[in-house]
C-alpha positions as CSV (number, residue, x, y, z in Angstrom):
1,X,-43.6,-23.4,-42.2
2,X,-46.8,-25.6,-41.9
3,X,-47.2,-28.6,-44.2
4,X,-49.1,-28.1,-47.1
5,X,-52.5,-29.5,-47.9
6,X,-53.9,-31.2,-50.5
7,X,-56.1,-30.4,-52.4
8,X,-56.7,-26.7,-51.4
9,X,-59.2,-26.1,-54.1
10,X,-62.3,-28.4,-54.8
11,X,-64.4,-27.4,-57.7
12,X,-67.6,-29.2,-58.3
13,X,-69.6,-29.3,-61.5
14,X,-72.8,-30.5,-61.2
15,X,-74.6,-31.1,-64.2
16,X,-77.3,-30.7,-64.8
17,X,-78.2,-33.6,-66.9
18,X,-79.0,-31.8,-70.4
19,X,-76.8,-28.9,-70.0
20,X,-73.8,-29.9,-71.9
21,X,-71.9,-32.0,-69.0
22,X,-70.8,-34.6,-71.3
23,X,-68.9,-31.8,-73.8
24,X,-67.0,-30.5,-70.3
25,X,-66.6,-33.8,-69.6
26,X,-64.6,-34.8,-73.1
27,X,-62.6,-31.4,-73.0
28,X,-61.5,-31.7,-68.9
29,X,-60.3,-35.6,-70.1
30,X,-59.0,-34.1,-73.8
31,X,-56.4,-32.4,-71.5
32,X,-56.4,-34.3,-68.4
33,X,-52.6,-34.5,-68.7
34,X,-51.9,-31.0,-69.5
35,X,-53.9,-29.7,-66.2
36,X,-52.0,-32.4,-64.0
37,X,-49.0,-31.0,-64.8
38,X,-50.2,-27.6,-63.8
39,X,-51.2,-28.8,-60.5
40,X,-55.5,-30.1,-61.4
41,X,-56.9,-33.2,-61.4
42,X,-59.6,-34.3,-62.9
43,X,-62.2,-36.7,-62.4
44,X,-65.5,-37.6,-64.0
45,X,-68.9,-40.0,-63.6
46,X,-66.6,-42.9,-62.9
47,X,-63.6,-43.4,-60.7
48,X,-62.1,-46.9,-62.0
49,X,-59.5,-47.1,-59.2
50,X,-62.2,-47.6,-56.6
51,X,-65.2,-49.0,-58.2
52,X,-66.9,-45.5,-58.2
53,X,-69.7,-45.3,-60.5
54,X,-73.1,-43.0,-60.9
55,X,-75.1,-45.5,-59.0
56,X,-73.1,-44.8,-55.2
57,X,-73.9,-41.5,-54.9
58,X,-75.9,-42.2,-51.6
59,X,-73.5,-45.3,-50.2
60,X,-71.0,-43.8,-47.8
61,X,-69.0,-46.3,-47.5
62,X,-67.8,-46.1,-51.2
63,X,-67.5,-42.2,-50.8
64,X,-65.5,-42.4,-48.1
65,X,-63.3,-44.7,-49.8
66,X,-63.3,-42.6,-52.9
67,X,-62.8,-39.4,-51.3
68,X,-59.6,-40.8,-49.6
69,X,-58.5,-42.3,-52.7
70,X,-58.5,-38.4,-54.5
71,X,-56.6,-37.2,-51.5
72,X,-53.6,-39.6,-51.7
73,X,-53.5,-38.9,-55.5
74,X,-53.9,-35.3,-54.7
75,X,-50.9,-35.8,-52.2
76,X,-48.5,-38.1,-54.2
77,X,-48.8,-35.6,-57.4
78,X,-48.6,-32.9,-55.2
79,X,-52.0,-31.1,-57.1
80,X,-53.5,-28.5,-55.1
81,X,-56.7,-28.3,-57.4
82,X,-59.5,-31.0,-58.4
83,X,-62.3,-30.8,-60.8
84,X,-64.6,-33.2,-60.4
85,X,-67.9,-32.9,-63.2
86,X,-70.5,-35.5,-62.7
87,X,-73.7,-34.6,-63.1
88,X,-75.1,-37.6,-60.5
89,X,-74.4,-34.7,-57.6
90,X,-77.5,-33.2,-58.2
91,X,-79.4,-36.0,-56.8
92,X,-77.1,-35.7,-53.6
93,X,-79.0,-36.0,-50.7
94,X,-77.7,-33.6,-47.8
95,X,-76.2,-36.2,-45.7
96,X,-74.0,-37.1,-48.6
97,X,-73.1,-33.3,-49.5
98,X,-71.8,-33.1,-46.0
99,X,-70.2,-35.8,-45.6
100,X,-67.9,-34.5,-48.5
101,X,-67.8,-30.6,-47.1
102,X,-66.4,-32.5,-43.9
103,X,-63.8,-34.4,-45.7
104,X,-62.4,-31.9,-47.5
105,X,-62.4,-29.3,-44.5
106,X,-59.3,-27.5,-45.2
107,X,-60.0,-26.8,-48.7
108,X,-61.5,-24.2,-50.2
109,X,-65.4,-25.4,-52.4
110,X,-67.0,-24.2,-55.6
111,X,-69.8,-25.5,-57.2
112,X,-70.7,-24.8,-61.0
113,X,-74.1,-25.6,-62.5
114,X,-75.7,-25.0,-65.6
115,X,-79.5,-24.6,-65.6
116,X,-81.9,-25.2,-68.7
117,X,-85.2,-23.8,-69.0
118,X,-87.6,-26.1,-67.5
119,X,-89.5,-26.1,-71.0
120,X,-86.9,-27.0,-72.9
121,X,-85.2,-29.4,-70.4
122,X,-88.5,-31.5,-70.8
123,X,-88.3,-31.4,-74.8
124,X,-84.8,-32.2,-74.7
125,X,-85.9,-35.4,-72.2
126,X,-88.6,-36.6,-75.0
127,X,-85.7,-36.1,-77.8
128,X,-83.9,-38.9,-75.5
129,X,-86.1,-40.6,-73.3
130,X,-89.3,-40.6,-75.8
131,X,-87.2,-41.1,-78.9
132,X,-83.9,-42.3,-79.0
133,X,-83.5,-44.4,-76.0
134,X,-87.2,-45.0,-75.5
135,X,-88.4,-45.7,-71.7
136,X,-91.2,-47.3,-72.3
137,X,-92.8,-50.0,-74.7
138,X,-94.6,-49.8,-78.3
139,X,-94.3,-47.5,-80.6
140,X,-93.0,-44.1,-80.5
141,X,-95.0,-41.6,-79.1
142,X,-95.6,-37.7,-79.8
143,X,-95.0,-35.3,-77.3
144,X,-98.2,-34.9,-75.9
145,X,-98.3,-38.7,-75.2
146,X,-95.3,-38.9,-73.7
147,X,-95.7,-36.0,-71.4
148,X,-99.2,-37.6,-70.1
149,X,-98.6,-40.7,-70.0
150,X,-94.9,-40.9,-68.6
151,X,-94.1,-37.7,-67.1
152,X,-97.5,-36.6,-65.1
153,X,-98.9,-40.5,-64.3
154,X,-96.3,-42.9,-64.4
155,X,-95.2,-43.7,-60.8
156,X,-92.1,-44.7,-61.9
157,X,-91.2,-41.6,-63.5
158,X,-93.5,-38.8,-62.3
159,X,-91.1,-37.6,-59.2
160,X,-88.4,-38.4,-60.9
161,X,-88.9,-35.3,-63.3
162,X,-90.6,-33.1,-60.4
163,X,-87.1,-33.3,-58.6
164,X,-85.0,-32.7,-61.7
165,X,-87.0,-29.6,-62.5
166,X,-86.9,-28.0,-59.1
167,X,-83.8,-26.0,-59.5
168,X,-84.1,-24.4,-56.2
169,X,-84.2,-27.5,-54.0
170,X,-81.2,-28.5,-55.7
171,X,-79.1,-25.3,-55.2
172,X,-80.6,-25.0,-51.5
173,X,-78.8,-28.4,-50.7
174,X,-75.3,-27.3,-52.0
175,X,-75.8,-23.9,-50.9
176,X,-76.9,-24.8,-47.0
177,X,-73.6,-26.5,-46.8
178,X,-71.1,-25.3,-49.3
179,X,-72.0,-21.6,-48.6
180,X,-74.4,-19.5,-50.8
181,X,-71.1,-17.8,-52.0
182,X,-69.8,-20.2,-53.0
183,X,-72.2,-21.1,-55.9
184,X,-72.0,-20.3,-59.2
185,X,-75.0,-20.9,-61.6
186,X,-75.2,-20.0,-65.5
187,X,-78.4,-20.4,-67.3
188,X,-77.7,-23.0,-70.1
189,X,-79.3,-20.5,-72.9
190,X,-77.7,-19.9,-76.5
191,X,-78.1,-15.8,-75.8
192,X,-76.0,-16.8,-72.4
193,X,-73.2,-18.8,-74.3
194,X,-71.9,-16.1,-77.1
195,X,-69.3,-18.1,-77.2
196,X,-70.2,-21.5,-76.6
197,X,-70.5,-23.8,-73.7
198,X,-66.6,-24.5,-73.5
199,X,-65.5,-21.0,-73.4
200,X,-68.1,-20.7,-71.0
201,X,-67.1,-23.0,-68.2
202,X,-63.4,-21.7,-69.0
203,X,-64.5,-18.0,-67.8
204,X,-65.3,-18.5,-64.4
205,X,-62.9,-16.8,-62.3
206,X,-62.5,-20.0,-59.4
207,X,-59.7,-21.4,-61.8
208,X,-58.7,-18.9,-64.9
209,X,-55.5,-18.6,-64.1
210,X,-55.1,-22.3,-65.3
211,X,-56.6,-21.8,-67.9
212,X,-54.7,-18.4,-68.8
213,X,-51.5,-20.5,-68.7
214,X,-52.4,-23.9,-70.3
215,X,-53.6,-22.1,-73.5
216,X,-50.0,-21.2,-74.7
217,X,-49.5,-24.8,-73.8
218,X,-51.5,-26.7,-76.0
219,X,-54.7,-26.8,-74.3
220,X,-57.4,-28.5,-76.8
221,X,-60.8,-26.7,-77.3
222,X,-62.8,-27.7,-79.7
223,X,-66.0,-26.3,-80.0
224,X,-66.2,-26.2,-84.1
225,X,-66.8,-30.1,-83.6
226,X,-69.1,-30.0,-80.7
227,X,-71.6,-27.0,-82.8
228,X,-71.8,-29.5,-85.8
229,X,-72.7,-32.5,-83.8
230,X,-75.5,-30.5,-82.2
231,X,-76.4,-29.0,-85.2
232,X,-76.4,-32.4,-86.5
233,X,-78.2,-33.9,-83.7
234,X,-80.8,-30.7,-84.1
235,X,-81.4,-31.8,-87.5
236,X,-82.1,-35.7,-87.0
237,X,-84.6,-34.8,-83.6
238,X,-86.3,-32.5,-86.0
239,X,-87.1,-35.0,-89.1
240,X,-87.8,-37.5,-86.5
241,X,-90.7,-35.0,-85.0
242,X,-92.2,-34.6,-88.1
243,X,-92.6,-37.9,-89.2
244,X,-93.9,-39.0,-85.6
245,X,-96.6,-36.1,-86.0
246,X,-97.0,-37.2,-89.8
247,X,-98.3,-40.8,-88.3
């Protein structure tokens, strides 16, 4: 009988940004322990043990390194699964896609993305990026503003948003390489998520059979907390709008 390989399943999620990636984040870590002992690992934005972080998505000699590191952990737990969320791979250049396709050879690859309207992926970036964690100086601006002066004619930002809102340059990367197949897209849309985002990303067929076991086991979901913090959080954007049109 041939040795076995790990991992023999790699799923990827890949954001995007403003699509929920930080609530599957906090549940895959909620029950990191639970899918380890069913054979899954899980890893995130940041991989401590090598100095992984957001910023070395392009620097191959960190990814090599990182990569190696997942298979000996893969190997000394004996976990034929990973899930790795992180939704830094959507700025993946090809080179950097293929260099993990190639490392992972032997294993079978699915991608998971969530996509948000392109309208409401930009209000959702002035909620954050025009109010909360402003990315510019003065005083807050409206919509409007922001859109002109930051989005359209800042050279700093401009391409930055033309990339993250062309959705099919993003799956064409992953797709050339990974296999069309292979992808598996979900529009990020309340009408799409009957039962919430959690339940959601639990559904899709590449690993339900984990899921269908861990539930009698303790597996945490909890998305009564997640719908009142964005409730909450629709609430405070909301008051903050009006009193930045009031002005």
């Amino acid at each position: 009988m041939p040795e076995q390989t790990y991992p023999q399943n790699i799923i990827i999620h890949i954001g995007k940004g403003k699509t929920g990636s930080s609530a599957i984040q906090g549940f895959l870590f909620d029950n990191e322990q639970l899918l380890k002992n069913d054979g899954v690992l899980v890893f995130g934005s940041n991989i401590e043990e090598t100095g992984f972080t957001v910023t070395d998505f392009n620097n191959k000699v960190k990814l090599i390194e990182t990569l190696m590191y997942i298979k000996k952990e893969c190997e000394q737990k004996k976990c034929t699964t990973i899930i790795w969320s992180n939704e830094a791979f959507e700025h993946c250049e090809s080179d950097y896609i293929q260099n993990i396709y190639n490392f992972f050879s032997h294993a079978s690859f699915k991608i998971i993305v969530y996509l948000r309207r392109q309208d409401k992926w930009i209000q959702s970036a002035y909620y954050q990026w025009g109010i909360e964690d402003k990315i510019y100086q003065g005083k807050v601006k409206n919509f409007d503003e922001f859109y002109n002066d930051t989005i359209q004619f800042s050279k700093n930002f401009s391409l930055c948003f033309k990339e993250q809102l062309d959705y099919f340059s993003l799956l064409e990367r992953w797709a050339d390489i990974i296999g069309t197949e292979n992808i598996i897209v979900q529009p990020y849309e309340k009408k799409q998520l009957p039962e919430g985002l959690i339940q959601n990303f639990l559904n899709f067929p590449c690993y339900q059979s984990h899921w269908n076991t861990l539930l009698n086991k303790g597996l945490r979901i909890r998305p009564s907390i997640m719908m009142c913090m964005n409730f909450s959080k629709f609430i405070i954007h909301n008051l903050l709008i009006s009193r930045i049109l009031a002005n």
